[in-house]
DOVEX-972153 format. One record per residue (C-alpha): residue number from 1; residue in one letter; x, y negated, z negated. Coordinates in Angstrom, 3 decimals, padded with zeros to 6 digits. Example, Ala and Ser with C-alpha at 12.3 -4.5 7.8 and 13.67 -1.06 7.14 Angstrom:
% residues 2
REC num residuo        X        Y        Z
REC   1       a  012.300  004.500 -007.800
REC   2       s  013.670  001.060 -007.140
//
This chain:
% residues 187
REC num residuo        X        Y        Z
REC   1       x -038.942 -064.611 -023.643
REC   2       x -035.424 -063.801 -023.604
REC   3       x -034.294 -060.169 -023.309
REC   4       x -032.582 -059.435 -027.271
REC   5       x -029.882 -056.820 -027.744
REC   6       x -029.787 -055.040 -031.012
REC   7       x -026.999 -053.336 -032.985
REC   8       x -027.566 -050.783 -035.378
REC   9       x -024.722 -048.543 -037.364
REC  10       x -024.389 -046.342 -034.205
REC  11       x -026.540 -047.496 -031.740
REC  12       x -027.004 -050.484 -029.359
REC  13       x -030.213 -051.709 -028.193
REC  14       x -030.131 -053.690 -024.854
REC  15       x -032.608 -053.951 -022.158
REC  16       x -032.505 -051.228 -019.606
REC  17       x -030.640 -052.583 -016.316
REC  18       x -030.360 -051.093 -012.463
REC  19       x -027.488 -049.378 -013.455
REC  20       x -029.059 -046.914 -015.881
REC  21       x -031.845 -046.131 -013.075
REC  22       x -029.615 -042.772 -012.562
REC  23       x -029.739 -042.054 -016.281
REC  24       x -033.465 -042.541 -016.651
REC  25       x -034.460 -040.728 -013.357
REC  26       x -032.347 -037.419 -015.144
REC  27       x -034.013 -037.944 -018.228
REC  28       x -037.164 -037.958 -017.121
REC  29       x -037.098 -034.839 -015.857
REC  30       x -036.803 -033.234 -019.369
REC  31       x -040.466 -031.404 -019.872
REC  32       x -040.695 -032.673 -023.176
REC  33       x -040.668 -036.312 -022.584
REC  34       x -043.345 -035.332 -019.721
REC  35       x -045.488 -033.524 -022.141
REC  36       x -045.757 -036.963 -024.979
REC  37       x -045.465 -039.747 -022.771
REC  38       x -046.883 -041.550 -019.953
REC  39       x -043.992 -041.209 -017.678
REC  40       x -044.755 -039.967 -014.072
REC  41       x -044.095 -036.011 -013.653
REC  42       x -042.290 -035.524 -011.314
REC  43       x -040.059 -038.258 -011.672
REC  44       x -038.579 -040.178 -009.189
REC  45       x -035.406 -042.600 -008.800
REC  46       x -037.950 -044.952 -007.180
REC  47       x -039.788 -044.148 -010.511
REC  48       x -037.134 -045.336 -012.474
REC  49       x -036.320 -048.175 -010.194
REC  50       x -039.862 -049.459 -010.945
REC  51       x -039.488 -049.130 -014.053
REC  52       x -036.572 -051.420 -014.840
REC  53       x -038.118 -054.138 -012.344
REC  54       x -041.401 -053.969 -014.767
REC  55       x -039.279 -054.226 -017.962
REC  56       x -037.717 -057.565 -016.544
REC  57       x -040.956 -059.018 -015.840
REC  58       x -042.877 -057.516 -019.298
REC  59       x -039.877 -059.475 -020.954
REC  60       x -040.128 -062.529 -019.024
REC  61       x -044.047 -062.338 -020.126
REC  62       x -043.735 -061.772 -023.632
REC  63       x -046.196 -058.504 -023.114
REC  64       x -043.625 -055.831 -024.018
REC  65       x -039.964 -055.732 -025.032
REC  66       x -038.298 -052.526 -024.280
REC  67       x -034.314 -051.460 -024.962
REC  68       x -032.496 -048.269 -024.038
REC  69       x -030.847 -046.564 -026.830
REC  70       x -027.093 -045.931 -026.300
REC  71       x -024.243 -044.573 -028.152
REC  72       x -021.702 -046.179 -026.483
REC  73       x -022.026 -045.680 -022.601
REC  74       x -024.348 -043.042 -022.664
REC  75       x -028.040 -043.742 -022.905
REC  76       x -030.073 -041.480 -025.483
REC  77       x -033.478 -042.777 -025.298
REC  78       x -036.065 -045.904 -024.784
REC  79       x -037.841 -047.729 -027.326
REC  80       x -039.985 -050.508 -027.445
REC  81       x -042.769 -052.928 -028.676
REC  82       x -045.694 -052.933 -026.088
REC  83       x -048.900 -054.402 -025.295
REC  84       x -048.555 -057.164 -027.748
REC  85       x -050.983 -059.848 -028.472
REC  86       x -051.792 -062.455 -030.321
REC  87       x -054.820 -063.104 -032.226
REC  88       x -056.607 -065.748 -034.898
REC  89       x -055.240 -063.394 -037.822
REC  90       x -051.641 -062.408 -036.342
REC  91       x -049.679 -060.414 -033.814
REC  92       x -049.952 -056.710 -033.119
REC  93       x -047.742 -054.658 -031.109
REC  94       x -047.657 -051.076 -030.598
REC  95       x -044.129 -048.895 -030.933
REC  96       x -043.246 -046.145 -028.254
REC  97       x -040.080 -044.158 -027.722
REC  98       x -038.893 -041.805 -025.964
REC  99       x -035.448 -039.555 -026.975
REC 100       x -033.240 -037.814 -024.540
REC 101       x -032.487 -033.974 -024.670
REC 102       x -028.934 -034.208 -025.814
REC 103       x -030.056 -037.370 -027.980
REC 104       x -032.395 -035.399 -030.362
REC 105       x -031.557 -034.355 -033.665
REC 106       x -029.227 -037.032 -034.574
REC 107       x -031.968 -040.075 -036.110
REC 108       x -031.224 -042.217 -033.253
REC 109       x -035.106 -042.887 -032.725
REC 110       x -035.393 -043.692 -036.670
REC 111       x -032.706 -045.906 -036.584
REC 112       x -033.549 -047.788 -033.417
REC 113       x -036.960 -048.152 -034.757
REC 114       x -036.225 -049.744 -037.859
REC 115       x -034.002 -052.136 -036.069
REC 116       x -036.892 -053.017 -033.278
REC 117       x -039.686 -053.239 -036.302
REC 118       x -037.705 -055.671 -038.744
REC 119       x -037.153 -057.558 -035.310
REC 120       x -040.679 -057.488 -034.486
REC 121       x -041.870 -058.523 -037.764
REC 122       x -039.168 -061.312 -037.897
REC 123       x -039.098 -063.091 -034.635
REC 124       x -042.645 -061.909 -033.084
REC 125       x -044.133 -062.468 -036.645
REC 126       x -045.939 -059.414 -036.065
REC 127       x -048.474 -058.651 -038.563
REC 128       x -049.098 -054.626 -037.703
REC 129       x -047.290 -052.361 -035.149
REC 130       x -049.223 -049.031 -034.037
REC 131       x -048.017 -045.989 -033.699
REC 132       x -050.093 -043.471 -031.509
REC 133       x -049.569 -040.118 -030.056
REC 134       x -050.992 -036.988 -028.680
REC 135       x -052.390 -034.473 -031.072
REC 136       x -049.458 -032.073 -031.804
REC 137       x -046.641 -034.059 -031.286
REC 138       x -045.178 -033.347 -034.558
REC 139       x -041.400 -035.383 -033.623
REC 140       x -042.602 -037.815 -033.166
REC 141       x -044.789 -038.028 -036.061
REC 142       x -042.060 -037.214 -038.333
REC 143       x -040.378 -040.707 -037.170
REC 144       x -043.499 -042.346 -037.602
REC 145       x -043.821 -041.358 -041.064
REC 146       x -039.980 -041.562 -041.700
REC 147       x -040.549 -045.643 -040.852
REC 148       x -043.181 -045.528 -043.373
REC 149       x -046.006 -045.998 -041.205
REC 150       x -049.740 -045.053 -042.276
REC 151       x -051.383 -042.092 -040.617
REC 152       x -054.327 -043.388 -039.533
REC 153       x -056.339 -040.725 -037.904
REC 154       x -057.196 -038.693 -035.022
REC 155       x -059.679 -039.313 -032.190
REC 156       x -060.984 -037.372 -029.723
REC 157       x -060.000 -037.866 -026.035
REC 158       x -058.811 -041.130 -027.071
REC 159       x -055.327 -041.540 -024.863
REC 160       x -054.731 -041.538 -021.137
REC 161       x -051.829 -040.228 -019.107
REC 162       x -050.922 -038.959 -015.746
REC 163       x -052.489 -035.605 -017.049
REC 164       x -055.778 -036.844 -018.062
REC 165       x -057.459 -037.591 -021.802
REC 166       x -055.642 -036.143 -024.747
REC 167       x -056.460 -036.209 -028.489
REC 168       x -054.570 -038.950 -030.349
REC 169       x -053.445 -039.849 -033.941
REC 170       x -052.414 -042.966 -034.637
REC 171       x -050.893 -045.045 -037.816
REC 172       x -050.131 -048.041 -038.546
REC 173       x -047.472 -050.427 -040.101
REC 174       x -048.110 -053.827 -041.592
REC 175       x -045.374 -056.207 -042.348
REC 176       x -045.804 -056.367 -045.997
REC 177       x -046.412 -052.352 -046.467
REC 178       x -043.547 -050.776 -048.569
REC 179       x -042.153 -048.456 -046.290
REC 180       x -041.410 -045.352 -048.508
REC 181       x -043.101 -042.809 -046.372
REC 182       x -046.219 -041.298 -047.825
REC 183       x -047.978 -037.750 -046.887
REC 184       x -049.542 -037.361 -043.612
REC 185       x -052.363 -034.634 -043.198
REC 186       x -051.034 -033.799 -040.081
REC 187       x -047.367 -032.634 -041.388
//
């Protein structure tokens, strides 16, 4: 598939290139983004370098379409629709991001996500997009349920990282779900 740049009100969404390898590696190094994701810890330039080569070919295979956020120049964050797949009753993807330290607190994740899930829903006629996390990551929860997904529950032991198994909860998002959010036990 060919790689899609988005535009949002502040925000541009384009497929991370060789030149932000820099900007990733320092970013990576933020604890927090360690702590909720999958990323490697410690994180290295080759790390990053790896990383952009993989987004190329995820594109190229239609199994994952990832952008960097940036306002203007500077890159605030990643976001993407991974692992999708197609079955008899529709496509399913599942949405991940990831926020710089100096990009938090501004609703850049909220706004790139509702740009990459009318997207997905529009040209991957997606018919759900999952959201999943590790127990106690309340940020990003709050953007899940901001987009108007559907807390879903919480399983035991049920995601894998770097670190090990963690507790998960997980939502969901179907294409024709009204999007006002809703209460979420977990908030």
């Amino acid at each position: 598939m060919e790689k899609v740049t988005l535009e949002t009100d502040r925000l541009t969404l384009s497929a991370p290139t060789a030149d932000d390898v820099d900007a990733i590696t320092t970013a990576c190094q933020d604890p927090e983004i360690a702590k909720w994701t999958t990323v490697p810890s410690p994180y290295s330039r080759a790390d990053g370098e790896d990383f952009v080569r993989r987004v190329d070919q995820w594109w190229a295979d239609r199994a994952e379409t990832v952008w960097a956020m940036r306002v203007g120049d500077d890159l605030v964050g990643m976001i993407g629709l991974h692992d999708i797949t197609s079955h008899h009753s529709g496509d399913h993807a599942e949405i991940g991001f990831w926020v710089t330290a100096e990009g938090r607190g501004h609703g850049y994740v909220v706004e790139a996500a509702k740009a990459v899930i009318d997207w997905g829903f529009r040209q991957l006629s997606l018919v759900r997009i999952s959201w999943r996390a590790v127990a106690g990551n309340v940020p990003s929860a709050r953007t899940a349920r901001a987009l108007g997904f559907r807390y879903e529950g919480f399983q035991r032991r049920a995601l894998t990282s770097p670190r090990g198994r963690d507790d998960g909860w997980f939502g969901g998002l179907l294409r024709d779900d009204d999007r006002t959010p809703v209460e979420w036990p977990v908030l």
